[in-house]
PDB file of N, CA, C, O and CB in Angstrom:
ATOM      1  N   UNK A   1      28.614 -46.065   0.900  1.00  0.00           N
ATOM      2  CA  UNK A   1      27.991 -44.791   0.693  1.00  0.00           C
ATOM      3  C   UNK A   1      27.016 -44.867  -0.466  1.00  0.00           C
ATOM      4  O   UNK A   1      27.359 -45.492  -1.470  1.00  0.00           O
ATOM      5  CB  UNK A   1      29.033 -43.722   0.451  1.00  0.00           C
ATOM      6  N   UNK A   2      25.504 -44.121  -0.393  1.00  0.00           N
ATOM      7  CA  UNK A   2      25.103 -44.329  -1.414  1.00  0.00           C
ATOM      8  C   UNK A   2      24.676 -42.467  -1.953  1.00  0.00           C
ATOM      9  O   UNK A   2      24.299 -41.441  -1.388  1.00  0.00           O
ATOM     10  CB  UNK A   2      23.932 -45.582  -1.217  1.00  0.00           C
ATOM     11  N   UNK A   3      25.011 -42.882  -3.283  1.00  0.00           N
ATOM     12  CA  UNK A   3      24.781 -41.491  -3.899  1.00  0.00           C
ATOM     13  C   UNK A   3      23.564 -41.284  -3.958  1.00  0.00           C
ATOM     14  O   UNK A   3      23.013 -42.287  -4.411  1.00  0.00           O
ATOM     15  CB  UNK A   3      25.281 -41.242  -5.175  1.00  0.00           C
ATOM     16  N   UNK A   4      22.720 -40.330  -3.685  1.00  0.00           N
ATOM     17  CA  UNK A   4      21.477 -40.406  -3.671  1.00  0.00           C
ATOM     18  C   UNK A   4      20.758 -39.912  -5.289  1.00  0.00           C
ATOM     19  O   UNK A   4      21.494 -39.456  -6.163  1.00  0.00           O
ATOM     20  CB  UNK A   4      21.093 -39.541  -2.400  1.00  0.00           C
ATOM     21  N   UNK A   5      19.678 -40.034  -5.446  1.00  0.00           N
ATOM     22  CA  UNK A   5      19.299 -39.868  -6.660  1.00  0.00           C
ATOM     23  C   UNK A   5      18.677 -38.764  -6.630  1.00  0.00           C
ATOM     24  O   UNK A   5      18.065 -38.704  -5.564  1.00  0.00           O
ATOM     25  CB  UNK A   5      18.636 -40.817  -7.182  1.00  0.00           C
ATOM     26  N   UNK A   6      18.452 -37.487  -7.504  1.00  0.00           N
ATOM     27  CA  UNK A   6      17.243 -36.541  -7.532  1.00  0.00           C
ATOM     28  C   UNK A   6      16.427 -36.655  -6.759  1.00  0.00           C
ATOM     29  O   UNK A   6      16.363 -36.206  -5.615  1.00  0.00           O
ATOM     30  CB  UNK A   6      16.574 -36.499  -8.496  1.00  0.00           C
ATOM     31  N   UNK A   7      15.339 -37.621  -7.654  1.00  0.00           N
ATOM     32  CA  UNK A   7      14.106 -37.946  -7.078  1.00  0.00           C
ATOM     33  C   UNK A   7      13.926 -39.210  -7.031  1.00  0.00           C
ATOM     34  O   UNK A   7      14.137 -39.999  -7.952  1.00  0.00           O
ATOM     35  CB  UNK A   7      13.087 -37.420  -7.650  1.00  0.00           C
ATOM     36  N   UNK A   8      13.322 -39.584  -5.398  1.00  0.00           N
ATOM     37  CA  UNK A   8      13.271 -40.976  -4.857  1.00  0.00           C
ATOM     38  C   UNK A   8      11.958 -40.462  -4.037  1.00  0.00           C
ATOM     39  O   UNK A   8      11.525 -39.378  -3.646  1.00  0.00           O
ATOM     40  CB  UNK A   8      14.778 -41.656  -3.913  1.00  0.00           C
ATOM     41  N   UNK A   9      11.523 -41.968  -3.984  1.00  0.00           N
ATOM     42  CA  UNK A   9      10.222 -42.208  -3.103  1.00  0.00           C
ATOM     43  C   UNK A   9      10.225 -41.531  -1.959  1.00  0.00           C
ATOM     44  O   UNK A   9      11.348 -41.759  -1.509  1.00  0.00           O
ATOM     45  CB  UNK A   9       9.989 -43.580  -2.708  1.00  0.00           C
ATOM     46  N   UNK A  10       9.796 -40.998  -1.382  1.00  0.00           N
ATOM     47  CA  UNK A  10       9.119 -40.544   0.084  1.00  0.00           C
ATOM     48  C   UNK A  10       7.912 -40.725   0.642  1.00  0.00           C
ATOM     49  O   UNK A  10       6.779 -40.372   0.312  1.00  0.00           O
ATOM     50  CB  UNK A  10       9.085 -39.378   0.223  1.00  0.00           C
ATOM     51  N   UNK A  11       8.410 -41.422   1.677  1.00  0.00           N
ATOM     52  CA  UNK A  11       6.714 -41.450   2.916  1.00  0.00           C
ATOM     53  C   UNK A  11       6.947 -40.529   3.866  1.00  0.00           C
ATOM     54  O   UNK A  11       8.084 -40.419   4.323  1.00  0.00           O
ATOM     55  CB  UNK A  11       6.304 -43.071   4.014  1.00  0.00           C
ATOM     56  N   UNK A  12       5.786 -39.632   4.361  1.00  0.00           N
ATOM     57  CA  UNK A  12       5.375 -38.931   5.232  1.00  0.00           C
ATOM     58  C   UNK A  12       4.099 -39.475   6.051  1.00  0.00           C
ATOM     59  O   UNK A  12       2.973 -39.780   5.658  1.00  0.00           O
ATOM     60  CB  UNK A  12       5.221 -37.787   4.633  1.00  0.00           C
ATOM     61  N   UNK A  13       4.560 -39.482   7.064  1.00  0.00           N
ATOM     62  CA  UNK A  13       3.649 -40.035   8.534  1.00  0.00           C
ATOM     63  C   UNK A  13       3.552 -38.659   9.385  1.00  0.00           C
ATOM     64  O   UNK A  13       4.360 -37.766   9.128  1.00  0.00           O
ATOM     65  CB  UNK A  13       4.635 -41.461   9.670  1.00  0.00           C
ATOM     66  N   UNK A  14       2.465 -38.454  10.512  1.00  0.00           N
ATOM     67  CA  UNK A  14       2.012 -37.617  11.380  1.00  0.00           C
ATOM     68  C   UNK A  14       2.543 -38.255  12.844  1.00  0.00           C
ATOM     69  O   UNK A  14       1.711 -38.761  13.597  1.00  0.00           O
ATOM     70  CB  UNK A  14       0.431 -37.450  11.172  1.00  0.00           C
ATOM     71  N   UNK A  15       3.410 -38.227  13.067  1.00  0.00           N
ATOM     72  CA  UNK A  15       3.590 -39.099  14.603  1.00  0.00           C
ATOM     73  C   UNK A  15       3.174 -37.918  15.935  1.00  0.00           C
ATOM     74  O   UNK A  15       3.864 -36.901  16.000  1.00  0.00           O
ATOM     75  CB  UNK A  15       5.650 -39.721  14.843  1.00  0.00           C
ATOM     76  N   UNK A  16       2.330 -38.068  16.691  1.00  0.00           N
ATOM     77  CA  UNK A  16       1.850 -37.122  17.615  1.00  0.00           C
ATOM     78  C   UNK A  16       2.033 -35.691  16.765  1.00  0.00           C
ATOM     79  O   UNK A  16       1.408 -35.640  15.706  1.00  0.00           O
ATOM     80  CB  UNK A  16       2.718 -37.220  19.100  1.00  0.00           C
ATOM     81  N   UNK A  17       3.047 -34.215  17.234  1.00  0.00           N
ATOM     82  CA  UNK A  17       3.408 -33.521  17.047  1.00  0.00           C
ATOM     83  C   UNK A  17       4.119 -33.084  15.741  1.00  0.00           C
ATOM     84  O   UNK A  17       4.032 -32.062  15.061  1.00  0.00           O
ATOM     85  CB  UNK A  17       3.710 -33.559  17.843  1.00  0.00           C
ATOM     86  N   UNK A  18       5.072 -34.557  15.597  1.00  0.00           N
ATOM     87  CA  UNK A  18       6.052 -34.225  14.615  1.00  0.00           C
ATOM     88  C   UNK A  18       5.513 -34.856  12.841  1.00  0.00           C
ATOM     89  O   UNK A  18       4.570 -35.454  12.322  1.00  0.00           O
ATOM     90  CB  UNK A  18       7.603 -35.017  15.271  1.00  0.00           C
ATOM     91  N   UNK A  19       6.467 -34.406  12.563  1.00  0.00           N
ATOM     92  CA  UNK A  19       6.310 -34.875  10.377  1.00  0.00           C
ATOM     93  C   UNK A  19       7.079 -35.601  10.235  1.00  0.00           C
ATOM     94  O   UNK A  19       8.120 -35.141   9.767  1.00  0.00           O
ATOM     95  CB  UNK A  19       6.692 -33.755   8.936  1.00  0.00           C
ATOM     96  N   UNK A  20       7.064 -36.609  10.433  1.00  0.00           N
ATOM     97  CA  UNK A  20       8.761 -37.887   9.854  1.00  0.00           C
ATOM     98  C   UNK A  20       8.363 -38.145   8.243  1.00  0.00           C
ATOM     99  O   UNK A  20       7.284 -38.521   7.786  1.00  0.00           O
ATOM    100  CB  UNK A  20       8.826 -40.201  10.946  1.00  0.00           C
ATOM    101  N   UNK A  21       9.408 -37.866   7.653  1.00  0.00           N
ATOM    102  CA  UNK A  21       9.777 -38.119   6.284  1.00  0.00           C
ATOM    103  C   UNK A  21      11.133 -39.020   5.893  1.00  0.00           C
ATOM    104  O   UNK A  21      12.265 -38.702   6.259  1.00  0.00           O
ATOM    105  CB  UNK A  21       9.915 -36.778   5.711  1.00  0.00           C
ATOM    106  N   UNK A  22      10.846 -40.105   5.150  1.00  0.00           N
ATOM    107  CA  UNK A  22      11.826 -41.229   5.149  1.00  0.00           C
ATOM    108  C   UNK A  22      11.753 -40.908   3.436  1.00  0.00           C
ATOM    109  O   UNK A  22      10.757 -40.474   2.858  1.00  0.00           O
ATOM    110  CB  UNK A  22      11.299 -43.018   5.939  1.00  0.00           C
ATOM    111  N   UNK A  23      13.158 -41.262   2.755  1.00  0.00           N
ATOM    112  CA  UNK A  23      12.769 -41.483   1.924  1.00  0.00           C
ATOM    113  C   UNK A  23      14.029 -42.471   1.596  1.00  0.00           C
ATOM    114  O   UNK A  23      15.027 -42.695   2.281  1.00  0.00           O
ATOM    115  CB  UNK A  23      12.304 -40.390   1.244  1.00  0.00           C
ATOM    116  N   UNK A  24      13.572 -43.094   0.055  1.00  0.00           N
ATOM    117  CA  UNK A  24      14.304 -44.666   0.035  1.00  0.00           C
ATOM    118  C   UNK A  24      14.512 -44.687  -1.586  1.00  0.00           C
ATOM    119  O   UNK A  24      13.762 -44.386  -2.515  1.00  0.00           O
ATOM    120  CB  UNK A  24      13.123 -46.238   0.720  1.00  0.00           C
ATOM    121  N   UNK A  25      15.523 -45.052  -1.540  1.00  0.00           N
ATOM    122  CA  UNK A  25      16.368 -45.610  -3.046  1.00  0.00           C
ATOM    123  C   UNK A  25      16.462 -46.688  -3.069  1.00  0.00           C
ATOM    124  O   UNK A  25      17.234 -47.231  -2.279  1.00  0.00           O
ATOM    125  CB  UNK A  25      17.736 -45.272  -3.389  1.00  0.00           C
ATOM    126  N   UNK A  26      15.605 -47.547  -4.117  1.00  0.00           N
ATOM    127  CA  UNK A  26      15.330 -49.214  -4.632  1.00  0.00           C
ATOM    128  C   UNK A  26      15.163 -49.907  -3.333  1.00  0.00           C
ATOM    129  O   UNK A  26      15.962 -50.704  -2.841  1.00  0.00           O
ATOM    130  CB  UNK A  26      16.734 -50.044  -5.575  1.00  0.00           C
ATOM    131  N   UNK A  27      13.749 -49.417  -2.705  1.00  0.00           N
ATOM    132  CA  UNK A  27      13.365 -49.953  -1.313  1.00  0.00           C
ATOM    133  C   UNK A  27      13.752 -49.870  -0.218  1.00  0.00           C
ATOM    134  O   UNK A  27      13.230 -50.447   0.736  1.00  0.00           O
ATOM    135  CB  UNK A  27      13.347 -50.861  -1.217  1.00  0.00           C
ATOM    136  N   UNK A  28      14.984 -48.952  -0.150  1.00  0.00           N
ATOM    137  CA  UNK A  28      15.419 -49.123   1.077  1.00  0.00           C
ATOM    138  C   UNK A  28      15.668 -47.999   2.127  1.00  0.00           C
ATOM    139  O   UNK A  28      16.660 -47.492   1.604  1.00  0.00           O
ATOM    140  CB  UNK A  28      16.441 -49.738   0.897  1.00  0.00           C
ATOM    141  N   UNK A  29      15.475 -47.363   3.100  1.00  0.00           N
ATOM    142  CA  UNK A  29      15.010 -46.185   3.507  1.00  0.00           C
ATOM    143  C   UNK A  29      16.319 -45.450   3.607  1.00  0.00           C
ATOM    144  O   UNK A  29      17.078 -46.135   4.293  1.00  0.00           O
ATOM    145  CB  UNK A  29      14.144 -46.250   4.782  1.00  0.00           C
ATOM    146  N   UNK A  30      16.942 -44.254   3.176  1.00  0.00           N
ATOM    147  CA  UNK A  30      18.284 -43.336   2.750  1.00  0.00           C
ATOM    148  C   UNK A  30      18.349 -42.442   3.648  1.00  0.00           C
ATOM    149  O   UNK A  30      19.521 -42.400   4.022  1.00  0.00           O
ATOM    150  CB  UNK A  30      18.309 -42.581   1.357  1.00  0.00           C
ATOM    151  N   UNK A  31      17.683 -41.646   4.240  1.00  0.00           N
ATOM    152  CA  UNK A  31      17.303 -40.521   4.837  1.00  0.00           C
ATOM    153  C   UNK A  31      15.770 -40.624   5.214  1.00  0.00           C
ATOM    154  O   UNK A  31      14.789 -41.219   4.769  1.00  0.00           O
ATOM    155  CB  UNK A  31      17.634 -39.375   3.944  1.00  0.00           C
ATOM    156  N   UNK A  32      16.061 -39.705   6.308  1.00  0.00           N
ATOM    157  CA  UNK A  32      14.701 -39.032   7.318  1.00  0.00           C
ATOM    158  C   UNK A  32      15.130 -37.684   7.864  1.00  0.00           C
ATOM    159  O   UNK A  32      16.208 -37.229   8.246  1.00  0.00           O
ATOM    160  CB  UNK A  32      14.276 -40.064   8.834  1.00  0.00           C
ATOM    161  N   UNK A  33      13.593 -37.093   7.736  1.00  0.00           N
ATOM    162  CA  UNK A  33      13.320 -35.778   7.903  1.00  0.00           C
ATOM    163  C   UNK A  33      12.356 -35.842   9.054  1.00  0.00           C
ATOM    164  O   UNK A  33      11.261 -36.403   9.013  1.00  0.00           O
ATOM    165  CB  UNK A  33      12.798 -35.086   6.628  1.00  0.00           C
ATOM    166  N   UNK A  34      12.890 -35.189  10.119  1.00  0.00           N
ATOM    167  CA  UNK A  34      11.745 -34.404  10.991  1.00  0.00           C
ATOM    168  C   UNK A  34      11.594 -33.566  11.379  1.00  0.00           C
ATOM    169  O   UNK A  34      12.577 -32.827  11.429  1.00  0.00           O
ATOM    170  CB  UNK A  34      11.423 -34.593  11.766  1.00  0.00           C
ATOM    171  N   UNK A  35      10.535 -33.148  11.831  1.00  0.00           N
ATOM    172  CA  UNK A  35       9.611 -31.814  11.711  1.00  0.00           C
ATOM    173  C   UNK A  35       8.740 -31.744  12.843  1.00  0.00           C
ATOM    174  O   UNK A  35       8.104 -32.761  13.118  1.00  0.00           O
ATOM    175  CB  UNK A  35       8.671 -31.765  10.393  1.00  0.00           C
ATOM    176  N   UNK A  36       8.599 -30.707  13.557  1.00  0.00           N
ATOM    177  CA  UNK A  36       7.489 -30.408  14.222  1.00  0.00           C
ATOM    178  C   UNK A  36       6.032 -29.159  13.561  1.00  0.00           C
ATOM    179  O   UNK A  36       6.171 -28.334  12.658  1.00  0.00           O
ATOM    180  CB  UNK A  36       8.246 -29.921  15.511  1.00  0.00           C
ATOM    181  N   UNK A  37       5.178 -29.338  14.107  1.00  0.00           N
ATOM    182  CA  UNK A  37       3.923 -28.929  13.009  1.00  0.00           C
ATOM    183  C   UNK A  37       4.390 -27.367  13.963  1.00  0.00           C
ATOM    184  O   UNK A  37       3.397 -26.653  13.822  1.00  0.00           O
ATOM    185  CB  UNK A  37       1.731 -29.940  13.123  1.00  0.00           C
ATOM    186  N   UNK A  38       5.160 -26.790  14.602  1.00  0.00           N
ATOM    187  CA  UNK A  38       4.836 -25.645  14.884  1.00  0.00           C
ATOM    188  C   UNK A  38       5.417 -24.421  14.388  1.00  0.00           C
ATOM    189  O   UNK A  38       5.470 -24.135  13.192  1.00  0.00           O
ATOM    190  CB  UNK A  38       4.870 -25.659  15.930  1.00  0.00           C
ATOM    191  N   UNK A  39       5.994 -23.473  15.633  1.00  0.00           N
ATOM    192  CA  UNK A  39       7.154 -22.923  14.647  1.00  0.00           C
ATOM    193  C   UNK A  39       8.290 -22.790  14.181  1.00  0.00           C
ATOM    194  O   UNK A  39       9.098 -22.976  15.091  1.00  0.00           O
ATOM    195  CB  UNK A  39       7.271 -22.343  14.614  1.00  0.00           C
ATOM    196  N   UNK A  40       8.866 -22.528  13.080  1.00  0.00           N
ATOM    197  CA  UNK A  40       9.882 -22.920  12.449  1.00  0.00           C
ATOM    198  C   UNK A  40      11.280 -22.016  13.172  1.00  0.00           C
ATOM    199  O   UNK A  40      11.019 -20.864  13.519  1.00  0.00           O
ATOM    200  CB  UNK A  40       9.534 -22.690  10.845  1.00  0.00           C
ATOM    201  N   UNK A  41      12.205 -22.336  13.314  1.00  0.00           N
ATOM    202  CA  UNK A  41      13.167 -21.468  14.084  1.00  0.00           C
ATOM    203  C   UNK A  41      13.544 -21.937  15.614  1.00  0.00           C
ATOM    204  O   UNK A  41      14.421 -21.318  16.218  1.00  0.00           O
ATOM    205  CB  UNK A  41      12.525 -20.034  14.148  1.00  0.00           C
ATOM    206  N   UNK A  42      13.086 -22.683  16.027  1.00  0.00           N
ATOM    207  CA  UNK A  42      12.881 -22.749  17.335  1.00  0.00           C
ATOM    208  C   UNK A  42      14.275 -23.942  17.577  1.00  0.00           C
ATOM    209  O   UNK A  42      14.774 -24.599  16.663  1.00  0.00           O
ATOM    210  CB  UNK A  42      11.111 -23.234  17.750  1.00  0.00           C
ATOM    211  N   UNK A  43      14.678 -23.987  18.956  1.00  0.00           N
ATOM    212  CA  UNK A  43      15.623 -24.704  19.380  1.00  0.00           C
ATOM    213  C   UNK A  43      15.306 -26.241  18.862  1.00  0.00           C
ATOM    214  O   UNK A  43      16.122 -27.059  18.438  1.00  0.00           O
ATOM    215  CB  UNK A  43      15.733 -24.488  20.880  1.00  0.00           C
ATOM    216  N   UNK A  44      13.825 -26.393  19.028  1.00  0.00           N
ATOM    217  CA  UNK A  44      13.949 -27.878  18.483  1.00  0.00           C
ATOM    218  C   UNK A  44      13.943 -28.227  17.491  1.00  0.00           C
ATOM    219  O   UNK A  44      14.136 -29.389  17.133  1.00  0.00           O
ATOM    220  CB  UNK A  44      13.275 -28.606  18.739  1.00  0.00           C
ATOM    221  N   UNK A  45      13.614 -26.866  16.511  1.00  0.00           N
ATOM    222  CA  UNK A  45      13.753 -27.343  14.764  1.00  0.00           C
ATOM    223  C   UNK A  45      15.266 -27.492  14.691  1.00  0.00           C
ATOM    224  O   UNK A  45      15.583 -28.331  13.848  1.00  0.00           O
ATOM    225  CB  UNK A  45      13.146 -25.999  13.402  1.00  0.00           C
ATOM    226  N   UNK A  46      15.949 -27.121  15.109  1.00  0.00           N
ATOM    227  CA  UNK A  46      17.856 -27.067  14.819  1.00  0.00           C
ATOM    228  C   UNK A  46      17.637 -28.481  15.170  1.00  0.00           C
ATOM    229  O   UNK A  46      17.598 -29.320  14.269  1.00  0.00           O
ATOM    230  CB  UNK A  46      19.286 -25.920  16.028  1.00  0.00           C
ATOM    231  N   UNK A  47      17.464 -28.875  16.632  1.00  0.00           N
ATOM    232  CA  UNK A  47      17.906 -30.392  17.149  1.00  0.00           C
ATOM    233  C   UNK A  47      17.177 -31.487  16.393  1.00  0.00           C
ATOM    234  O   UNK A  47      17.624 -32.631  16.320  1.00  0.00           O
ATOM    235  CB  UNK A  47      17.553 -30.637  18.778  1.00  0.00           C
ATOM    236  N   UNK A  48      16.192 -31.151  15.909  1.00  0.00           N
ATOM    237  CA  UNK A  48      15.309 -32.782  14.942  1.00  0.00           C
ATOM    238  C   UNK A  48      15.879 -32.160  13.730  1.00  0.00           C
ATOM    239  O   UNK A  48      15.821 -33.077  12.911  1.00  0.00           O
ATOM    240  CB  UNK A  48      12.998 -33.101  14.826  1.00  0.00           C
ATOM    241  N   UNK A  49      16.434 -31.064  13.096  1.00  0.00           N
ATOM    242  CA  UNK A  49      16.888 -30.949  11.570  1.00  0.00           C
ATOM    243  C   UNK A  49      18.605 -31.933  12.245  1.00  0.00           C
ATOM    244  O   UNK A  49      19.106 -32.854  11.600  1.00  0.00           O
ATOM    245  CB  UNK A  49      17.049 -28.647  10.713  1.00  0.00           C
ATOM    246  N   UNK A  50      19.117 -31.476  13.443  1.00  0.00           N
ATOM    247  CA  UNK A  50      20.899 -32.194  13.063  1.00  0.00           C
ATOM    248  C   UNK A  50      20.526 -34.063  13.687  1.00  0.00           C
ATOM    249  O   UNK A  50      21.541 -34.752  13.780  1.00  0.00           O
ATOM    250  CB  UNK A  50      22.787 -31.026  14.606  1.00  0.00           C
ATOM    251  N   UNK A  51      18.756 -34.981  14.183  1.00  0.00           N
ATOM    252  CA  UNK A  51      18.551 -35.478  14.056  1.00  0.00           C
ATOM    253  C   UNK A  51      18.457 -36.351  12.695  1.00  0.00           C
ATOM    254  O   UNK A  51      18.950 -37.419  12.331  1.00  0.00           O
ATOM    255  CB  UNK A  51      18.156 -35.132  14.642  1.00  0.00           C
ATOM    256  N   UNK A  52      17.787 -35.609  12.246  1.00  0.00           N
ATOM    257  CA  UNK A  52      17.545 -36.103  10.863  1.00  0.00           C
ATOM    258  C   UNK A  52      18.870 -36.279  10.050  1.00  0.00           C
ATOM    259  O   UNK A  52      18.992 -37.301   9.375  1.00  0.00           O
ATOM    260  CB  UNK A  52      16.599 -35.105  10.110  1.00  0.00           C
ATOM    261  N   UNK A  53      20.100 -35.133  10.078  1.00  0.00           N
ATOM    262  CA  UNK A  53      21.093 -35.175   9.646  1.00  0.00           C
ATOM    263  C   UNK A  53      22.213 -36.757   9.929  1.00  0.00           C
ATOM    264  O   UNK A  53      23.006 -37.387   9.229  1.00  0.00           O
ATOM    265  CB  UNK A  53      21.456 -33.898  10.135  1.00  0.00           C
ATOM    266  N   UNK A  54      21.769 -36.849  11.146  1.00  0.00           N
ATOM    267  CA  UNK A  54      22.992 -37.805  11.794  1.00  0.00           C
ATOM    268  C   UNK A  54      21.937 -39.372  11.578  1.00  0.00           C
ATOM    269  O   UNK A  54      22.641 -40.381  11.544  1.00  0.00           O
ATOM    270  CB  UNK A  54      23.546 -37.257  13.983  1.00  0.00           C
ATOM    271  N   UNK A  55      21.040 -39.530  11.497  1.00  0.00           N
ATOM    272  CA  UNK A  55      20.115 -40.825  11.144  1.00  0.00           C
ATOM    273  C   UNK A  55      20.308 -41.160   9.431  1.00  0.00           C
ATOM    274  O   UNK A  55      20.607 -42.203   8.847  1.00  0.00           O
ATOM    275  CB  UNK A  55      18.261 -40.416  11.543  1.00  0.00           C
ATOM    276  N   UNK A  56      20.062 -40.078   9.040  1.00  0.00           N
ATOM    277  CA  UNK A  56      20.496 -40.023   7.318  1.00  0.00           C
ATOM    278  C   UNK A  56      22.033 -40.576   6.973  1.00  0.00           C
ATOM    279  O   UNK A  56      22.230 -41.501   6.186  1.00  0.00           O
ATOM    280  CB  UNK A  56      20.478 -38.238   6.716  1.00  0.00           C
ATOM    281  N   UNK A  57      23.285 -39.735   7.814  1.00  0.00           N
ATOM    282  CA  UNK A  57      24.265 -40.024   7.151  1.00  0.00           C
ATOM    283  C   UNK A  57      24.290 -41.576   7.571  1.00  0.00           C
ATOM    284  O   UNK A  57      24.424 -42.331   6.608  1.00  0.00           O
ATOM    285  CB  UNK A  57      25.479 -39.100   7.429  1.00  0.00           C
ATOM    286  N   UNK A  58      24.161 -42.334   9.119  1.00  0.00           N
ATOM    287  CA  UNK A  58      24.045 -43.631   9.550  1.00  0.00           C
ATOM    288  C   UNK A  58      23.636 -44.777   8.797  1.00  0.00           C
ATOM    289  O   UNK A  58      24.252 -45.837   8.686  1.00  0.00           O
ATOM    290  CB  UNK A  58      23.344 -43.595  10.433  1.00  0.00           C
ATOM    291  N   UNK A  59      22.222 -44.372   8.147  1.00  0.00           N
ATOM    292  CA  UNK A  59      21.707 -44.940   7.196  1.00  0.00           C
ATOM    293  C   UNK A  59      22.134 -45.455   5.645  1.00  0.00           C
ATOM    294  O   UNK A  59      21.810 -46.447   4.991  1.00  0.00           O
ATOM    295  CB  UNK A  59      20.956 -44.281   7.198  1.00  0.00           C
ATOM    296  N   UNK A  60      23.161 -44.117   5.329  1.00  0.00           N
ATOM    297  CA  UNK A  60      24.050 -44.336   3.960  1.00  0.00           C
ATOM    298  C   UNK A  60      25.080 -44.725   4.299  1.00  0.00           C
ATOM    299  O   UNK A  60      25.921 -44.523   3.423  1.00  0.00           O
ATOM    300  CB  UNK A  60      24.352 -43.252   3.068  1.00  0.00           C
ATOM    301  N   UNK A  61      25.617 -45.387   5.495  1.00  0.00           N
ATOM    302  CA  UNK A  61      26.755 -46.047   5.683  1.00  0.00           C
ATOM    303  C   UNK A  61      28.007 -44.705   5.916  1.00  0.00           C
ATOM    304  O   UNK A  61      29.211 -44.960   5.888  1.00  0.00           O
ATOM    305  CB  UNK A  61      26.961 -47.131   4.293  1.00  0.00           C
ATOM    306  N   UNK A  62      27.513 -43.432   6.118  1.00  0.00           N
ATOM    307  CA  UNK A  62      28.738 -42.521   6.203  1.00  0.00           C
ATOM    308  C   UNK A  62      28.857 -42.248   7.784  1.00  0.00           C
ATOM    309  O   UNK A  62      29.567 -41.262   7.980  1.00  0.00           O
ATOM    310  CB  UNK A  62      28.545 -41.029   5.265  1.00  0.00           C
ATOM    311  N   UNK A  63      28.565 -42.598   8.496  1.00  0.00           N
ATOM    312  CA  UNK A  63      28.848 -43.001  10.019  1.00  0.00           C
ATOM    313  C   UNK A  63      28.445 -41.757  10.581  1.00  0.00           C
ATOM    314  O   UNK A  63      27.696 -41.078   9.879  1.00  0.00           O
ATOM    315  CB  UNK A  63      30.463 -43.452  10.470  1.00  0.00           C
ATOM    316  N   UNK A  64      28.781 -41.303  11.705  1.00  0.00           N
ATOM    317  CA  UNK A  64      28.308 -40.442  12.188  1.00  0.00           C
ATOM    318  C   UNK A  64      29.704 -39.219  12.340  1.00  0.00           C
ATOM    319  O   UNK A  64      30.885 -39.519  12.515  1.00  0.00           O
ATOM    320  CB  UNK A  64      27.552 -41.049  13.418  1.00  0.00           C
ATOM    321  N   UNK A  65      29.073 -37.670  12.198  1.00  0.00           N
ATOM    322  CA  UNK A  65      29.884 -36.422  12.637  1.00  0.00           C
ATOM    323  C   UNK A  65      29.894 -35.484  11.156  1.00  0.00           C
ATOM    324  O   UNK A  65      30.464 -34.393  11.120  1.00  0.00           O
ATOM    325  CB  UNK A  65      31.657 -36.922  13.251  1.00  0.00           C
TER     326      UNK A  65
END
């Protein structure tokens, strides 16, 4: 598990539609955020926010649920 820090690096990319946001503690990517450029509320902001949720915890070694 890694504790995450305050503030750590983040990259933001434009992939077609969506906003992917990675961000990384001593190089190594911790979490991701995605986003669609439209509106906020919508069935698919829930499903790419519990995306982002379940790629993040995977990533810090806290497995998935």
């Amino acid at each position: 598990m890694i504790d995450l820090p305050t503030r750590r690096e983040c990259v933001t990319e434009d992939v077609g539609p969506f906003s992917v946001a990675v961000g990384f503690v001593d190089g190594r990517p911790c979490e991701v955020f995605v986003t669609k450029r439209d509106k906020t509320g919508t069935d698919l902001d829930g499903i790419l926010y519990e995306l982002g949720v379940a790629v993040s915890k995977i990533m810090q070694g806290k497995g998935r649920g």
